[in-house]
C-alpha atoms as one frame of an Amber mdcrd trajectory, in Angstrom:
protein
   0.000   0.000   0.000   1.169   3.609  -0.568  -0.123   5.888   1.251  -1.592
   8.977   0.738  -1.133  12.474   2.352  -4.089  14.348   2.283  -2.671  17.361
   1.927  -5.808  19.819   2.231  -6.946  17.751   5.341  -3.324  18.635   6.550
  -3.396  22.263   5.806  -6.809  22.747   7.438  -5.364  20.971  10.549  -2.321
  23.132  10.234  -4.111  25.933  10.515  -6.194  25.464  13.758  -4.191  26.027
  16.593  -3.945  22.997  19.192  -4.968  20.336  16.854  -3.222  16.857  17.667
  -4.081  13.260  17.112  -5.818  11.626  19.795  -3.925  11.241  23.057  -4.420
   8.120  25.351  -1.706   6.471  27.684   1.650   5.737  25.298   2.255   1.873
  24.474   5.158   0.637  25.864   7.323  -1.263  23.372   9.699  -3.165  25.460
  13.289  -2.655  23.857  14.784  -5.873  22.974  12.598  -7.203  25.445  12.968
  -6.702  28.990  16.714  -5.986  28.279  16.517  -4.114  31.933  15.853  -7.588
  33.355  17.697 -10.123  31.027  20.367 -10.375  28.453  18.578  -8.275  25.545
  16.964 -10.202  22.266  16.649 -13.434  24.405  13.505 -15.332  24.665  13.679
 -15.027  28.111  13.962 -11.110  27.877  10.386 -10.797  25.351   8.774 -13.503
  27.609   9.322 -11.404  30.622   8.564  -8.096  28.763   5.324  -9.633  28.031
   4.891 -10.599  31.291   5.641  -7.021  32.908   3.035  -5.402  30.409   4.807
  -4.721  27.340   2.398  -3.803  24.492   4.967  -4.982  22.110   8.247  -6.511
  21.836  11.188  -5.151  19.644  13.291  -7.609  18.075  16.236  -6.138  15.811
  17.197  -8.030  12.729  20.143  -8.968  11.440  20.894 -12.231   8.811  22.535
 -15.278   9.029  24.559 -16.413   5.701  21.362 -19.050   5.236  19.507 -16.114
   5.249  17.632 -16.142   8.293  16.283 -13.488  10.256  17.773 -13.735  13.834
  17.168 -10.811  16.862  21.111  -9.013  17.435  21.202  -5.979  18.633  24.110
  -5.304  15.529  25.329  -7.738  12.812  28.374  -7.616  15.213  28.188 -10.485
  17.188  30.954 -10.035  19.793  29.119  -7.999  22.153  26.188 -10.138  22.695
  27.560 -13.754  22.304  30.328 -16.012  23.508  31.609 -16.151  19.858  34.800
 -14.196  20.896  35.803 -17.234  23.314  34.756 -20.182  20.736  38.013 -20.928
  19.103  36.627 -22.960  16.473  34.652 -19.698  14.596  38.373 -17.495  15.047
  38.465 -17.992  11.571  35.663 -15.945  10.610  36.969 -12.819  12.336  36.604
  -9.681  10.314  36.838  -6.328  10.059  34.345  -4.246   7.727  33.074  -1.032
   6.830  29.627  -0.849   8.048  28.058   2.288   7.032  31.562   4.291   7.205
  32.587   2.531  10.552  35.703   0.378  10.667  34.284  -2.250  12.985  36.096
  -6.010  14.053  34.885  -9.147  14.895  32.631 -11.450  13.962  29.584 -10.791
  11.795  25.676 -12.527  11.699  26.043 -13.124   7.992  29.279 -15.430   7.636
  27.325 -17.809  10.119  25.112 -20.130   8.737  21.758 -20.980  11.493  23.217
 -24.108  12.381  26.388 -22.131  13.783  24.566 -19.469  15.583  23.081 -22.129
  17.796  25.867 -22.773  19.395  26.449 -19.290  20.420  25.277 -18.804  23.610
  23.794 -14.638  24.532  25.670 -12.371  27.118  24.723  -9.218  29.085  25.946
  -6.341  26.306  26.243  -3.753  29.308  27.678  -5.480  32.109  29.018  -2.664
  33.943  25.462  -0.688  33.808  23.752  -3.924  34.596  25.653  -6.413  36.653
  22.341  -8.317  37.794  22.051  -9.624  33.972  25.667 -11.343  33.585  24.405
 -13.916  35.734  22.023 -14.955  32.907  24.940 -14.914  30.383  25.388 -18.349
  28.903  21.902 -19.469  29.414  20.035 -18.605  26.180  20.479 -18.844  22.399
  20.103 -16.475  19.424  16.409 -16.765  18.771  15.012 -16.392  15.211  12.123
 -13.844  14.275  10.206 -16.936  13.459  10.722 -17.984  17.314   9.499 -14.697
  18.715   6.408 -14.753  16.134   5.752 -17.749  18.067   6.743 -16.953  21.748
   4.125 -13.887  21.214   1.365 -15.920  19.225   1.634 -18.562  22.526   1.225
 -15.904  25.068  -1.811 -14.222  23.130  -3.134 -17.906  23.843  -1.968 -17.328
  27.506  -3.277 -13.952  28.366  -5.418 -13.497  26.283  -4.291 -10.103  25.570
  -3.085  -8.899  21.670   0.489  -8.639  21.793   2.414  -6.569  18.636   5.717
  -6.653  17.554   7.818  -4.094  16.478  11.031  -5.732  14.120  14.068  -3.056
  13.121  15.824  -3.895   9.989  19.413  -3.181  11.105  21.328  -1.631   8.312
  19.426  -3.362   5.050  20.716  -1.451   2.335  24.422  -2.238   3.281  23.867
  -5.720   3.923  22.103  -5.469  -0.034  25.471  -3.770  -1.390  27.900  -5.361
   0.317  26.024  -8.736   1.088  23.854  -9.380  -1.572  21.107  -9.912   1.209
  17.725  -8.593   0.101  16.183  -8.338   3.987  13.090  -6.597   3.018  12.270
  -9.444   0.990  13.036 -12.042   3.761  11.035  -9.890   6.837   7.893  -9.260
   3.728   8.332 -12.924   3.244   8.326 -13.386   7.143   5.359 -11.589   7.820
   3.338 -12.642   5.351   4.225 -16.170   6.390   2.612 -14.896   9.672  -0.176
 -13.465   8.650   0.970 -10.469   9.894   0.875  -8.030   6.831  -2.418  -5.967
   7.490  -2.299  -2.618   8.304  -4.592  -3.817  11.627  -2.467  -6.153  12.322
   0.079  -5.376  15.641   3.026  -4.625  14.146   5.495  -1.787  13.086   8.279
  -1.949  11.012  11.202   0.334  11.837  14.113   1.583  10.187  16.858   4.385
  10.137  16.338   4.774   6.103  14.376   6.494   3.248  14.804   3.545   0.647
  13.767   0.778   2.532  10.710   1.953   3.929   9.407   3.585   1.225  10.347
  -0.018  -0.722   8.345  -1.544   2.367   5.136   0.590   1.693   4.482  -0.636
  -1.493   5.300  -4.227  -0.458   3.052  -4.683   3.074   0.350  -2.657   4.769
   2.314  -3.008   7.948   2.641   0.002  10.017   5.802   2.007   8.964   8.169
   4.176  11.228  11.076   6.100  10.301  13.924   5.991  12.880  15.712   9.384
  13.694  19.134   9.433  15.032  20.754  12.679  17.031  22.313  13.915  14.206
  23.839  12.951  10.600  21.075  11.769   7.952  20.014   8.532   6.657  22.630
   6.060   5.438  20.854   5.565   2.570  20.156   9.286   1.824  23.839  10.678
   1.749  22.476  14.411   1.135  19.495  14.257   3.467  20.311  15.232   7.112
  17.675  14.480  10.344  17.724  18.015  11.113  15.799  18.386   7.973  13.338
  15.559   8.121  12.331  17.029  11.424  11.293  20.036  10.262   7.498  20.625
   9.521   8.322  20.101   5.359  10.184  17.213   6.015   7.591  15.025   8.166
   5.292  15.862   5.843   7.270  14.091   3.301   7.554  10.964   5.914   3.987
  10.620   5.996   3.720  10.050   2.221   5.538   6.564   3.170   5.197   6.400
   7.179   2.940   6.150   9.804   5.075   7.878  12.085   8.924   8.590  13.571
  10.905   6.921  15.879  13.130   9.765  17.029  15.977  10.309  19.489  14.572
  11.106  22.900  16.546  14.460  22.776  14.475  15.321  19.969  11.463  15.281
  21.904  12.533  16.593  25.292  14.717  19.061  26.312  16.982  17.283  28.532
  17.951  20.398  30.617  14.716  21.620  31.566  12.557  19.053  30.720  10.471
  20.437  28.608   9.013  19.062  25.759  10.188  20.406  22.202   7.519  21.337
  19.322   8.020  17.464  17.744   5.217  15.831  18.820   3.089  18.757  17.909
   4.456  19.470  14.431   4.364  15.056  13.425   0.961  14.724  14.982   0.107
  18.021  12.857   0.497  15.546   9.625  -0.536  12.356  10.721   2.386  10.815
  12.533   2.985   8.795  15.377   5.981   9.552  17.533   7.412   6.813  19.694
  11.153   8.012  21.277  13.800   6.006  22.354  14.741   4.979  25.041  13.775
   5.218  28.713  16.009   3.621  30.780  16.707   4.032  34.528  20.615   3.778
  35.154  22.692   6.740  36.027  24.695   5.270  32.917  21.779   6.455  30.368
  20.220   9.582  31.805  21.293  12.891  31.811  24.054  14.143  33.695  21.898
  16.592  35.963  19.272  13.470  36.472  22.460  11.068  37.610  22.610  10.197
  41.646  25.594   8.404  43.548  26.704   5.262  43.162  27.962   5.454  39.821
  26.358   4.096  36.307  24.479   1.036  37.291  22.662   3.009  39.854  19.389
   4.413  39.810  18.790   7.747  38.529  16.121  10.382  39.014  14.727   8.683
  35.948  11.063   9.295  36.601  11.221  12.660  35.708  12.442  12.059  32.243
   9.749   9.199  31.656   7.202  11.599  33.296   7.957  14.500  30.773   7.983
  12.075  27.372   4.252  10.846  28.400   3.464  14.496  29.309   4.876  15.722
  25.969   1.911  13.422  24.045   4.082  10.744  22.715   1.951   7.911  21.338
   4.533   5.394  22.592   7.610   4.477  24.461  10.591   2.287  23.557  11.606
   0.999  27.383  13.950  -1.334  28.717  12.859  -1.241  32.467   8.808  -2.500
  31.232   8.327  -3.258  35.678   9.357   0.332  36.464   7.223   1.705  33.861
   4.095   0.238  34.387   4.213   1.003  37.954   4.851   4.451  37.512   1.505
   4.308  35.428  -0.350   2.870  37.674   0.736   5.024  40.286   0.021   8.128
  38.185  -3.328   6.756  37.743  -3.040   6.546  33.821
């Protein structure tokens, strides 16, 4: 489906003052899963996102060389597997240029599935979150296939609708350099799934032009547009985020999108806390905004929101999650899902 910006409806709505999209309490995408909790893109970490109250889980995708969608935080595998102590794969250490970025080590798409498996998933921040090295070992690299399932089981369980929210991680340089068409395989995936529609729970995110715009002609999945703090689209060498945030350029995302996935920063000043004119200006032509990434550790906040005790401490995080809701986001990405939800609650939303 392509979609269409209406653009008289738009310039009526522009020209009202206050008008936004509907506002109701933000879902709350767990990021990676309950990557607070457990090693992040484990079973174990969606399962307990789930659990916690997660709307939906976020899985991001890289490929195997038997082309197979697997959740990795980056085709990098070093930081989230044992694969740096397996001698046996220390011949498929690399280095590559991913996206302008000399980076070593040991890459998702020289391993076939059957290799993967025996990777077993570590903690990727051990010194922010100690707690979650003692799960390291336990857990393998799970497909997108396996979460599909994991969610479509507890559905069954809580009877509760459960969406998922995949990131294509870096598809047009896997396509150049790779020859790995991975809006094919996640079209393929999702039709396989039955999961398609545009009412059906899920979102497909990514930090490029090309791709999405390739994937809203393709599925009538929901469609966001990932913003970064600052440079432009890998794909879009002359376009620059700066840009697509201003009122012209969202109104070009919405030709393609449903909405924008943007840097917290973007959305709230993190001096004073006060919300920027984002939300106002996407919601203004039809898109959703859903920031990343509320987290709680002194490690991820602000400096002025940072207590004692150094970065795996708590910080005064609460008033940074308490501003994004109050700014109108329509969602959250969040790795502590537990601490969230209670906050709700407590706020009575």
């Amino acid at each position: 489906m392509v979609r269409t910006l209406f653009l008289s409806a738009i310039a009526a709505a522009l020209a009202i003052p206050g008008v936004a999209m509907a506002q109701s309490d933000p879902l709350i995408i767990a990021h990676r899963g309950a990557s607070g909790e457990r090693p992040e893109h484990t079973l174990a970490a969606y399962e307990l996102a789930i659990d916690r109250g997660a709307d939906y889980v976020e899985p991001d995708l890289v490929v195997t060389k038997d082309l197979v969608l697997i959740a990795r935080h980056e085709n990098e595998l070093s930081g989230t597997t044992d694969v740096a102590s397996r001698e046996e794969f220390e011949y498929l250490r690399r280095t590559k240029n991913i996206e302008g970025q000399q980076v070593a080590g040991w890459f998702a798409e020289d391993f076939t599935l059957a290799e993967l498996r025996t990777l077993r998933a570590r903690e990727r921040v051990g010194n922010i979150r100690p707690a979650n090295t003692a799960y390291n070992g336990l857990y393998q690299v799970p497909t997108f296939e396996e979460i599909v399932k994991l969610v479509r089981a507890k559905e069954a369980e809580t009877g509760r609708t459960i969406g998922i929210y995949p990131e294509l991680k870096h598809p047009t340089w896997i396509l150049e350099q790779e020859g790995i068409d991975m809006i094919d395989l996640l079209v393929s995936e999702l039709k396989k799934h039955d999961l398609a529609g545009a009412d059906d729970p899920v979102f497909v995110q990514v930090f490029e032009v090309g791709p999405l715009q390739r994937l809203d002609k393709l599925i009538d999945s929901k469609l966001i547009l990932l913003i970064k703090p600052e440079g432009g689209p890998y794909d879009e060498p002359d376009m620059r985020w700066s840009d697509i945030l201003s009122p012209t350029g969202l109104a070009e995302v919405a030709t393609y999108a449903d909405g924008i996935g943007p840097w917290l920063g973007h959305v709230i000043d993190p001096e004073n806390m006060s919300a920027t004119s984002l939300v106002a200006d996407a919601h203004a032509v039809g898109l959703q905004v859903h920031p990343w990434t509320l987290r709680k550790e002194n490690g991820f906040l602000p400096a002025g929101l940072q207590n004692e005790g150094g970065p795996a401490a708590n910080g005064q995080y609460e008033k940074l999650w308490k501003a994004a809701i109050e700014s109108g986001v329509d969602g959250v990405f969040v790795d502590n899902v537990k601490e969230f939800v209670t906050m709700m609650g407590a706020n009575g939303d």
